[in-house]
C-alpha positions in Angstrom: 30.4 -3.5 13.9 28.9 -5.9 16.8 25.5 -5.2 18.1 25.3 -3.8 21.3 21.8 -4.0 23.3 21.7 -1.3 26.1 18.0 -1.7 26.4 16.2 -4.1 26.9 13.8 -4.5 23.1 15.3 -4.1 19.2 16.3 -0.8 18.1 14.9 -0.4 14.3 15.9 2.2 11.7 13.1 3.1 9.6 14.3 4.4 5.9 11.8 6.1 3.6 9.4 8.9 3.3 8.0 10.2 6.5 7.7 13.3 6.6 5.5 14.7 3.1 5.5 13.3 -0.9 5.7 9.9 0.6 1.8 8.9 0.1 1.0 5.3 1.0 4.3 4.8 2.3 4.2 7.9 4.2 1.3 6.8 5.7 2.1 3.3 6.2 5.7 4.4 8.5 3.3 6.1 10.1 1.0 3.3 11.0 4.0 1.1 11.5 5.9 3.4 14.3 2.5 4.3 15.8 1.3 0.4 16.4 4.7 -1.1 17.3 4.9 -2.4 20.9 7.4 -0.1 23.0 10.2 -2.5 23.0 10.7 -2.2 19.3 12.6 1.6 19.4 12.4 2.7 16.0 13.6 5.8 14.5 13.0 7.7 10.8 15.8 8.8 8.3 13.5 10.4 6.2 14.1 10.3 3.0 11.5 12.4 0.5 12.3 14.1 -2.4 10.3 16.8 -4.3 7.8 15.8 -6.7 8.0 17.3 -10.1 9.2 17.4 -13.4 11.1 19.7 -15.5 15.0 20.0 -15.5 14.9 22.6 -11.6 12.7 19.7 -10.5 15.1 17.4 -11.6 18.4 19.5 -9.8 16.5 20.2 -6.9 15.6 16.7 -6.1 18.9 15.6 -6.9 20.4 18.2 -4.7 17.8 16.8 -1.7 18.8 13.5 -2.1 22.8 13.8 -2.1 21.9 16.4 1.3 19.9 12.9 2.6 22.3 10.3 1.6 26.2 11.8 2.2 25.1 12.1 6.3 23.8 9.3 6.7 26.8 6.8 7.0 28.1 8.6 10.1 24.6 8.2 12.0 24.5 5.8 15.1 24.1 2.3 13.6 20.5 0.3 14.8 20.1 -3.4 15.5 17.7 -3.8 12.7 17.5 -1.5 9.0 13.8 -1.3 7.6 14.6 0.4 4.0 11.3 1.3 2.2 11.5 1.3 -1.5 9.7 1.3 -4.2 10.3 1.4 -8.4 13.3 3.6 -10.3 14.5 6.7 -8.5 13.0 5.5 -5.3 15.1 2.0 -6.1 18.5 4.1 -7.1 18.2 6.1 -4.0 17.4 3.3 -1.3 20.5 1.3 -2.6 22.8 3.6 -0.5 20.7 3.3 2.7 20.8 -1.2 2.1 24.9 -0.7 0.9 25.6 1.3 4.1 23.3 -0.7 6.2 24.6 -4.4 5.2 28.9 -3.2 4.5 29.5 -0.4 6.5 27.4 -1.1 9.5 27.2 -4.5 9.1 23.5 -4.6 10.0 20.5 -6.9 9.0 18.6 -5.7 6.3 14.5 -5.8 5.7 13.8 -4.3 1.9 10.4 -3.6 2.0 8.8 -3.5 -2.0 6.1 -0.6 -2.6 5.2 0.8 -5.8 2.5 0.1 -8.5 5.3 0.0 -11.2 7.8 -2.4 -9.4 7.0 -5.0 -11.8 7.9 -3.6 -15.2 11.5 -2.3 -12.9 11.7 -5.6 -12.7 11.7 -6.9 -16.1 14.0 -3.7 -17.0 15.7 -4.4 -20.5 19.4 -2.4 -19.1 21.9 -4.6 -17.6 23.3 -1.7 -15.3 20.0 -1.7 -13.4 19.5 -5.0 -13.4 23.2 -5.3 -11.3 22.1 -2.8 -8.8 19.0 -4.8 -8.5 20.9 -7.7 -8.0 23.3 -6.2 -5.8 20.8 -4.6 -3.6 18.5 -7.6 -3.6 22.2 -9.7 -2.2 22.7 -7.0 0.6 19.4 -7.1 2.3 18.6 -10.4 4.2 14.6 -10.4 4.0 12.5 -9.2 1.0 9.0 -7.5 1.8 6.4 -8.3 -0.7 2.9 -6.8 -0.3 1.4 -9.9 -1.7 1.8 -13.7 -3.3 1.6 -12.6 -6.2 4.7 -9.6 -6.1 6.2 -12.3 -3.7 6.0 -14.4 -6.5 7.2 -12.0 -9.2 9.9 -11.2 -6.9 11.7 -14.4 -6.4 12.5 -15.0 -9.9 15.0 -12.2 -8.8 15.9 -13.4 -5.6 16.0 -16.3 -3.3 12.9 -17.1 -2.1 14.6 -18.1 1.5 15.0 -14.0 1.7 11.4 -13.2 0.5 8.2 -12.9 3.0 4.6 -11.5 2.7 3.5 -8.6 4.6 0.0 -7.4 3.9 -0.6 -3.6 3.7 -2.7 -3.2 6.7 -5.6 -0.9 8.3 -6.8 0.2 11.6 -9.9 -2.0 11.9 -11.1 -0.4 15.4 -11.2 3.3 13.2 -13.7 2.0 10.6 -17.6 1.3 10.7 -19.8 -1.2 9.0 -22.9 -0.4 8.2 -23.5 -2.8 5.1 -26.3 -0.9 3.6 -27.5 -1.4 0.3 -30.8 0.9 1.1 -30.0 2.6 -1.3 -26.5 0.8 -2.8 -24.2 3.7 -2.8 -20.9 3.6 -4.9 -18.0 5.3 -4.1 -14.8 6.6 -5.2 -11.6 7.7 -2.9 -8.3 8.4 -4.5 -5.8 10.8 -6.5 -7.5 12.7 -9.7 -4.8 11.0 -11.7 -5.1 9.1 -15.0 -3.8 6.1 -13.4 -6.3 5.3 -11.1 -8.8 5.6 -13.9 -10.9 8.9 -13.4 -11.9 8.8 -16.9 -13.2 5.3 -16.9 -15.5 5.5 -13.7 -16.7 8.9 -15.0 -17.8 7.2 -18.4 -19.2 4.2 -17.0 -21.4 6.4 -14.3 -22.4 8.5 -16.5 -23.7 5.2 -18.9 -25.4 4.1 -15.6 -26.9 7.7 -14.7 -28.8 7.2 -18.4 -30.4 4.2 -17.2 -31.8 4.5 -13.5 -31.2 6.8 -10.4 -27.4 6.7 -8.9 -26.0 7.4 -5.9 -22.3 7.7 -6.0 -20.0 9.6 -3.9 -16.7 11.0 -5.5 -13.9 12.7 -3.4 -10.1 13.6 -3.4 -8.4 16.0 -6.0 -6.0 15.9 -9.1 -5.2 16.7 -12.5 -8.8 15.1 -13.7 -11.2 16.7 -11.0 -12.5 18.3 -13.7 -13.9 15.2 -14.8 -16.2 14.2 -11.6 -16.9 17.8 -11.2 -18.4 18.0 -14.6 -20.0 14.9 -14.2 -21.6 15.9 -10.9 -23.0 19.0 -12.5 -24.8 16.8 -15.2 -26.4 14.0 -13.3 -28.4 14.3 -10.0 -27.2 11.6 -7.7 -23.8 12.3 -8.3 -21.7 14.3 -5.6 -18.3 15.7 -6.3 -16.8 16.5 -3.0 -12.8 17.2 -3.6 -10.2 16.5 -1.0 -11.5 15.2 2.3 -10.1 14.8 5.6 -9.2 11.4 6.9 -12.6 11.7 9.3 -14.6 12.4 6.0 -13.2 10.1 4.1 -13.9 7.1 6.7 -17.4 8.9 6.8 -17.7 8.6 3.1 -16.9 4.5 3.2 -18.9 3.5 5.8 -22.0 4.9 4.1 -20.9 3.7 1.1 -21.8 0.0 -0.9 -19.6 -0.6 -3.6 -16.0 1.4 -3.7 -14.8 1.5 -7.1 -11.3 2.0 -8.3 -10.8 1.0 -11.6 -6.6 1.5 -11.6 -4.6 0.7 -14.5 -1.3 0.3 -12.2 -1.3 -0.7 -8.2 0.4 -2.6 -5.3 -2.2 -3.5 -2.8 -3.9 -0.5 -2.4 -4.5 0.9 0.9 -7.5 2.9 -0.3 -9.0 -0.8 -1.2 -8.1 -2.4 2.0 -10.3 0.5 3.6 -13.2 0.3 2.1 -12.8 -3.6 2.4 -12.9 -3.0 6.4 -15.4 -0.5 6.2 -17.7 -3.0 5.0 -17.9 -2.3 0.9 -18.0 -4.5 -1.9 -14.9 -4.1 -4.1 -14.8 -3.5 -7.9 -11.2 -2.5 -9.6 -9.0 -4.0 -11.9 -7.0 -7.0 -11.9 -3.6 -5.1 -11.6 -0.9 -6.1 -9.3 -1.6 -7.0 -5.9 -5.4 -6.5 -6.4 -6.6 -9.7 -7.1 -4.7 -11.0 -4.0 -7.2 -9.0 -1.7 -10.5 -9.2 -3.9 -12.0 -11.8 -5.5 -15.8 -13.1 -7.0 -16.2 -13.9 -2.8 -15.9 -9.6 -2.0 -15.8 -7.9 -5.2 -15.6 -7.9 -9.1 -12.7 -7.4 -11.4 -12.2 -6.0 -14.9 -9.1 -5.0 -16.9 -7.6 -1.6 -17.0 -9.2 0.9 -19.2 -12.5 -0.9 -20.7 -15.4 1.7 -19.1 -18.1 -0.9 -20.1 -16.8 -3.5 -18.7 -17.1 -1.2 -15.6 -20.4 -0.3 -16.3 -21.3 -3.9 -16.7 -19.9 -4.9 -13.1 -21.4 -1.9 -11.3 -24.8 -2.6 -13.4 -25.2 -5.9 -12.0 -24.3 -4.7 -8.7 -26.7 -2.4 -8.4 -29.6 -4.8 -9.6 -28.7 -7.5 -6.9 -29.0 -5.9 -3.3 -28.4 -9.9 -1.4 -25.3 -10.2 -3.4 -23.5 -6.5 -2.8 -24.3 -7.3 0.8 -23.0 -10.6 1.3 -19.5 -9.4 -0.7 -19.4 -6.3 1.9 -19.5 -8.9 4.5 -16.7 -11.1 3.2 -14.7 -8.1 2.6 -15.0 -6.9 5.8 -14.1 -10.3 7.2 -11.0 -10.5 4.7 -9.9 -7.3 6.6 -10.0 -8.1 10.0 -8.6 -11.5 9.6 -5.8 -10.7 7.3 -4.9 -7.0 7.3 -5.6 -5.6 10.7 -2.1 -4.1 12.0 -2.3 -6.0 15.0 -1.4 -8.9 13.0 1.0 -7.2 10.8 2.2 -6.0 14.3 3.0 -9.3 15.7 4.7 -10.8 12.0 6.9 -7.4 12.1 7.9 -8.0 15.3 8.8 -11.3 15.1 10.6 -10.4 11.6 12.8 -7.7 13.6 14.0 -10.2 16.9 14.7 -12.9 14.3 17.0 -10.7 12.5 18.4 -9.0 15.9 19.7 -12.4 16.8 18.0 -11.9 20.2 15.2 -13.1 20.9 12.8 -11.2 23.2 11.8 -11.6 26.8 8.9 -13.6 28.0 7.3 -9.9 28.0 8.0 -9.1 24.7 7.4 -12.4 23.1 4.7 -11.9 20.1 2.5 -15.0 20.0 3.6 -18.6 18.8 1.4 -18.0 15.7 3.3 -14.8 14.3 6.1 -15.8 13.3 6.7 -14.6 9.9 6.5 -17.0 7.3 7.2 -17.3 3.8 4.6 -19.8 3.0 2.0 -18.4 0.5 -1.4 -17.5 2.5 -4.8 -16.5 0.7 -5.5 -12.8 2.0 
């Protein structure tokens, strides 16, 4: 099929989960639709699928998806397709959407990577998903990686002339910066979820509460709530405060020091790039896309699962005031200069003329220095 302009702009589809069970690619179509200029049209196919497991969770889902995918040849074809995908079922399921896309409609293609897992889909062992990878990786005609280093991981999959870097990205405008460290407060935001390593910050915080006063802050909800709960029962200083509202949670951040998130599996975390604008030193694991945003200049790192080396980091933190100041300062700089949507804005936008074969009017023209690149930049 030819493209057909009738307006003046680029008419994007938008494929992935954007209504609920999405998380930070719910939230990040969200973001996406919400700061795009109104030349860029886009519309959702949304594509979520119920969470769960057990063998009803299983049909179910499988029943959601086939109800998503079988209509969705026979929808009004877009200049540009923007398929978000992440690792396994999420992978499986978005090869339709890219097959349709690229040999049906004959449309440009953006695959944009998610996931905290994509790497070990990757390096899958069974030759039947590593031929749909291929074959989806052939189809699409730009790669999205989050950071270098997935953009790196990537492209001994495909060519690197396909792959480009686009940084997760945050509102700056909606976040404060307070940069206290009157008293240093840390701070922990996320799912309740072994993964992100509930079970680690409790045991290191707990160490710390044996030695001198703490103030941390603990919110959101999960499997292992019971753990921070617990712990703020046993140690003054240490608030449990369960799910919070978007509001709250930026309220949480801004007071805070030190965020802590010591993940055993990540992209590039939005809930990092947050508390990075918000004005918080950073200390997390060096997992994924992590060490891409933080480094000795804004935070510290430790590997997955060792509570005192945790306890360590956050111990040496609290004793040096200057230094948890300064690396709040560079974080919040890192933010604004690299992961503000207004520039993710401009690269998208340039990314999506580029591919409509159009490019825009003297109106609609991003800036000379957004074009999308895929040149390796530090974060």
């Amino acid at each position: 099929m030819s493209s057909t302009r009738t307006e003046a702009g680029v008419e994007v589809l938008v494929v992935g989960p954007s209504r609920s069970g999405g998380g930070g690619v719910n939230r990040y179509i969200a973001e996406q639709r919400r700061h795009l200029p109104d030349h860029v049209r886009t519309r959702v196919y949304s594509v979520a699928v119920p969470p769960g497991d057990g063998l009803a969770r299983f049909a179910l889902a499988v029943l959601v998806a086939l109800r998503q995918m079988l209509p969705f040849p026979f929808r009004r074809p877009p200049d540009v397709v923007h398929v978000h995908t992440s690792h396994w079922h999420s992978f499986y399921q978005s090869s339709w959407y890219v097959f349709v896309a690229a040999f049906v409609w004959r449309r440009p293609v953006v695959l944009h990577v998610h996931g905290s897992s994509f790497d070990e889909f990757l390096e899958t062992d069974s030759r039947l998903v590593r031929a749909l990878q291929n074959a989806v990786f052939d189809a699409s005609d730009v790669v999205v990686a989050l950071s270098d280093g997935w953009a790196e991981l990537i492209e001994r999959r495909v060519d690197s002339r396909k792959v480009t870097v686009l940084h997760n990205a945050v509102d700056v405008a909606e976040y404060e910066s307070s940069f206290s460290t009157s008293p240093i407060r840390l701070s922990f935001v996320s799912n309740h979820v072994e993964r992100k390593g509930v079970e680690e910050l409790v045991a290191a915080i707990d160490r710390l509460a044996e030695e001198r006063p703490v103030d941390v802050v603990i919110a959101g909800k999960g499997p292992e709530s019971n753990l921070a709960a617990d712990l703020a029962d046993e140690r003054p200083g240490v608030e449990y405060v369960g799910f919070v509202s978007e509001e709250r949670k930026r309220e949480i951040l801004a007071e805070s020091s030190v965020y802590v998130l010591p993940t055993y599996a990540e992209g590039v975390p939005i809930a990092i790039l947050e508390a990075m604008t918000a004005g918080n030193a950073i200390v997390s694991t060096a997992v994924g896309g992590i060490p891409s945003v933080v480094d000795d200049r804004n935070g510290v790192l430790v590997e997955p699962g060792d509570a005192d080396a945790l306890a360590d980091a956050l111990r040496t933190l609290l004793g040096d005031p200057d230094r948890v100041e300064s690396m709040a300062r560079a974080s919040s700089r890192r933010a604004e200069r690299s992961h503000s949507w207004d520039r993710v804005t401009e690269e998208l936008v340039a990314l999506y003329y580029s591919l409509a074969g159009t490019p825009p009017s003297d109106a609609e023209s991003p800036p000379s220095d957004s074009e999308p690149s895929t040149t390796r930049s530090e974060a």
